[in-house]
C-alpha positions as CSV (number, residue, x, y, z in Angstrom):
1,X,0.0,0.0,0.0
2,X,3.2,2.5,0.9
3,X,4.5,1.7,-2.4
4,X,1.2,2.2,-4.0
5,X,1.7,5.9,-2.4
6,X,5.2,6.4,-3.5
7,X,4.9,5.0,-6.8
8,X,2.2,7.4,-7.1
9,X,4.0,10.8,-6.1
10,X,7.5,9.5,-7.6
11,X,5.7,9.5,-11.3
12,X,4.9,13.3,-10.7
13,X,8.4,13.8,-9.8
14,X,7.7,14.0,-5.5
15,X,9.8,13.0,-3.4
16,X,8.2,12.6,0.3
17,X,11.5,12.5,2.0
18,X,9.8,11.8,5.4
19,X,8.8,7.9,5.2
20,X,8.2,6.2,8.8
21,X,6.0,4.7,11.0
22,X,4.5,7.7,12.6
23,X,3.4,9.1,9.5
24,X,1.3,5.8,8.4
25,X,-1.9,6.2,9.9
26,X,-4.9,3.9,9.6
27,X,-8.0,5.6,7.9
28,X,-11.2,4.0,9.4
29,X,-11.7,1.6,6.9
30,X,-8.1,0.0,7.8
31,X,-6.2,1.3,5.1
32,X,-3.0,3.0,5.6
33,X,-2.5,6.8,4.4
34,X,0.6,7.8,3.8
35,X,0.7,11.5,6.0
36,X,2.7,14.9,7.2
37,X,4.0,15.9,3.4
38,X,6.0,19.0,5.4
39,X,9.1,18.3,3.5
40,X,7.6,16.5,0.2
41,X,8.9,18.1,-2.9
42,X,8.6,18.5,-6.4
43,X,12.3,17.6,-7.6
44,X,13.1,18.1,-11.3
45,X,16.8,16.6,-11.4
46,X,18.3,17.2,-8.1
47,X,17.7,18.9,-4.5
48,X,20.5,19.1,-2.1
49,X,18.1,19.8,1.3
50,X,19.2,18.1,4.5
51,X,16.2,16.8,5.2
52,X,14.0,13.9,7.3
53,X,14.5,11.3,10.0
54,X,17.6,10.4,11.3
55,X,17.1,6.7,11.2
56,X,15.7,6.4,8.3
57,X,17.8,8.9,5.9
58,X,19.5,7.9,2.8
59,X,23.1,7.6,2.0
60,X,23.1,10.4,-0.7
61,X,20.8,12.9,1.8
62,X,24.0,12.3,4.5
63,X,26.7,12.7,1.4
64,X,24.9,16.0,0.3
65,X,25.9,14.7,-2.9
66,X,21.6,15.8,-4.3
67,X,19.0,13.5,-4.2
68,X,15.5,13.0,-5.8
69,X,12.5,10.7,-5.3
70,X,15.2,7.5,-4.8
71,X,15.3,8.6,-0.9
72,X,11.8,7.2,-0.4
73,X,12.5,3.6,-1.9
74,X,15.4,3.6,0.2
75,X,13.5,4.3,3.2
76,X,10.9,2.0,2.3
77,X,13.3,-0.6,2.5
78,X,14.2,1.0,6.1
79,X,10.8,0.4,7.4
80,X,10.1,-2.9,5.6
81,X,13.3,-4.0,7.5
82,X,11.5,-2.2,10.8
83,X,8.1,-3.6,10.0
84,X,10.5,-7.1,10.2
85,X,12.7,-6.4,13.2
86,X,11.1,-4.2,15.3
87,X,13.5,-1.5,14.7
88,X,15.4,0.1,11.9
89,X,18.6,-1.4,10.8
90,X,20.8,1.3,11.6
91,X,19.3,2.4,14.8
92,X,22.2,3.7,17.4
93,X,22.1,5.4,20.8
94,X,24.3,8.1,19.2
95,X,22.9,9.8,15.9
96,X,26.4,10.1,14.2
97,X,26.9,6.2,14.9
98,X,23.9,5.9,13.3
99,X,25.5,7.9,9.7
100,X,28.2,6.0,9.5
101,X,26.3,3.0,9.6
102,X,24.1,4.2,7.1
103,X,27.1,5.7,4.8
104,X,28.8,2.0,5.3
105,X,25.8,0.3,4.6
106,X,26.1,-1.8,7.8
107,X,23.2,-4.2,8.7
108,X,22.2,-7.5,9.2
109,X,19.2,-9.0,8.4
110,X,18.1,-11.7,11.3
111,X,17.6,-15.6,9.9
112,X,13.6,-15.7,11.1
113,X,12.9,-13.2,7.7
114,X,11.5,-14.9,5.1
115,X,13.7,-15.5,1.9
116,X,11.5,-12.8,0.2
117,X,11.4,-10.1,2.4
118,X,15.0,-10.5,2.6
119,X,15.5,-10.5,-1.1
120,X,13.3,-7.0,-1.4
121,X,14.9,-5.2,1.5
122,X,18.2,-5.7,0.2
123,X,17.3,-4.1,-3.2
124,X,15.8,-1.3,-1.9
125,X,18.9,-0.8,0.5
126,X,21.2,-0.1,-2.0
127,X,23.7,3.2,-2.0
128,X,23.5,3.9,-5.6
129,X,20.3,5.4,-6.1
130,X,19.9,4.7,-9.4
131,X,20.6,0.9,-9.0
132,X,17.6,0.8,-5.9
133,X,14.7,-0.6,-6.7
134,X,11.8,1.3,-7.4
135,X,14.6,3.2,-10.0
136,X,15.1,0.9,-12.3
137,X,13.1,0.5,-15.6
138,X,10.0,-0.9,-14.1
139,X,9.5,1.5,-11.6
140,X,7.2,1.0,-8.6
141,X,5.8,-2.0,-10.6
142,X,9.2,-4.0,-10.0
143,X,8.3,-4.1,-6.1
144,X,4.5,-4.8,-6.9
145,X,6.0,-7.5,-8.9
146,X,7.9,-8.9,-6.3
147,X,7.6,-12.3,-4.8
148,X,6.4,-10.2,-1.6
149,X,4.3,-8.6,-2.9
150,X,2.8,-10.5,-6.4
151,X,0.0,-12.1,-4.5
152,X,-1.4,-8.2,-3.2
153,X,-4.1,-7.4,-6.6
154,X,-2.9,-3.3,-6.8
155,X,-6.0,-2.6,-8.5
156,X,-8.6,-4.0,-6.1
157,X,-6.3,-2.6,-3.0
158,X,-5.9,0.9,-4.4
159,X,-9.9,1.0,-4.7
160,X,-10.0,-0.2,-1.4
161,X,-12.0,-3.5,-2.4
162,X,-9.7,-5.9,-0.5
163,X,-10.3,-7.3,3.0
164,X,-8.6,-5.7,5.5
165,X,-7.0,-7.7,8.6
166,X,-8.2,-4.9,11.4
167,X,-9.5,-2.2,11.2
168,X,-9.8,0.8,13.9
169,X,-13.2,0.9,16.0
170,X,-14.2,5.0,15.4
171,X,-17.4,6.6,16.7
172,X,-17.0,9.2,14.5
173,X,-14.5,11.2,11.9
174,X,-13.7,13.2,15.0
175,X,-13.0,10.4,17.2
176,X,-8.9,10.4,18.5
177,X,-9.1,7.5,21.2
178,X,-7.2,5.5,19.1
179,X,-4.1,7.9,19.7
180,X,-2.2,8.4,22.2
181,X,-2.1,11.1,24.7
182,X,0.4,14.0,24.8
183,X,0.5,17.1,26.8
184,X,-0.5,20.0,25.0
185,X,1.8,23.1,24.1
186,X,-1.0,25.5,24.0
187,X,-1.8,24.9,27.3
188,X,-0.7,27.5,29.6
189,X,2.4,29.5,29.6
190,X,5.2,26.5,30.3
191,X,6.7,27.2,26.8
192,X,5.9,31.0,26.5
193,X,9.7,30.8,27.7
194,X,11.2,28.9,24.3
195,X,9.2,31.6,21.8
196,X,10.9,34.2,20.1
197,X,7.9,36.5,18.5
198,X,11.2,38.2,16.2
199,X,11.0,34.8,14.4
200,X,6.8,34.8,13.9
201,X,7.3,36.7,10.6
202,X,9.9,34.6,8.7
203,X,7.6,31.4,9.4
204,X,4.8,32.6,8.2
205,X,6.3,33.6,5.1
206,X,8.2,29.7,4.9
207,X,5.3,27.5,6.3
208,X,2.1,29.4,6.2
209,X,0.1,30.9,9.3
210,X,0.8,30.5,12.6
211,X,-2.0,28.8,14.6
212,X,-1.9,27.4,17.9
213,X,0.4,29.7,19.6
């Protein structure tokens, strides 16, 4: 279904460049949507942004060396190796750690993944962008054509005409007890402290309104 997403923005030349489990949500039919497109962008050849999650960042976002939609099969194969170990492959208590594992390509894939899952992560977790999959020739349709993934029908799943395994139990479109809870910043004053207004003005201009503060 992720793939369905990328594939979908990489043909129009988007890169979403933020690709991890916080921003797959379940809609309440128990389909995931692919969310948070703050730094998705509309790459002609090259953009040279540092940009995204530690963890999950490709090797040519850490080289500066200018990227384009390739970052997001690469982190697909980040969280497809998360989805299998219960953490990315490159995690590290220190983030720098973390780079040079990624720039090294250092990982191991544990001997209770299947053959297939295997086989996809490790094309997708390649350093040279334009020999990852999802790059080459066939596009998105190489990973839809994968052993993984050949037994998923695209067509019935992106018209949301496949059973789902769960789904989430909502009241209503409003309802947020699936989520959970986090203190609020516009509660109070506790973080009147970290504001500096001098900045309100150069936001606005870069991300839109301010709202909440």
């Amino acid at each position: 279904m992720t793939a369905a997403a990328l594939g979908f923005h990489s043909a129009r030349g988007i890169a979403h460049r933020d690709l991890k489990l916080e921003n797959l949500l379940f809609d309440a039919d128990g389909y995931l949507k692919l969310v948070d497109f703050g730094f998705a962008k509309k790459i002609e050849s090259r953009t040279f942004t540092f940009c995204g999650t530690p963890d999950y960042l490709a090797p040519e976002i850490l080289s500066h060396a200018g990227h384009n939609h390739a970052v997001d099969w690469w982190t697909l194969g980040v969280l497809s190796y998360e989805m299998m170990h219960g953490e990315p492959p490159f995690v590290e208590d220190d983030q720098m750690a973390t780079f040079k594992r990624i720039a090294a390509l250092d990982y191991k894939i544990r001997s209770h993944v299947p053959a297939d899952a295997k086989d996809l992560i490790k094309k997708m977790l390649v350093t040279n962008p334009a020999k990852r999959m999802g790059m080459l020739s066939g596009a998105e349709k190489d990973i839809f054509n994968h052993p993984l993934c050949a037994g998923i029908d695209i067509d019935k799943m992106l018209k949301k005409q496949l059973k789902v395994p769960w789904s989430p139990h909502c009241k209503d479109p409003s309802d947020t007890s699936n989520f959970d809870s986090y203190p609020s910043m516009s509660s109070g004053k506790k973080y009147d402290k970290y504001l500096d207004k001098k900045h309100d003005a150069t936001w606005e201009k870069e991300f839109g309104p301010i709202c909440g503060l």
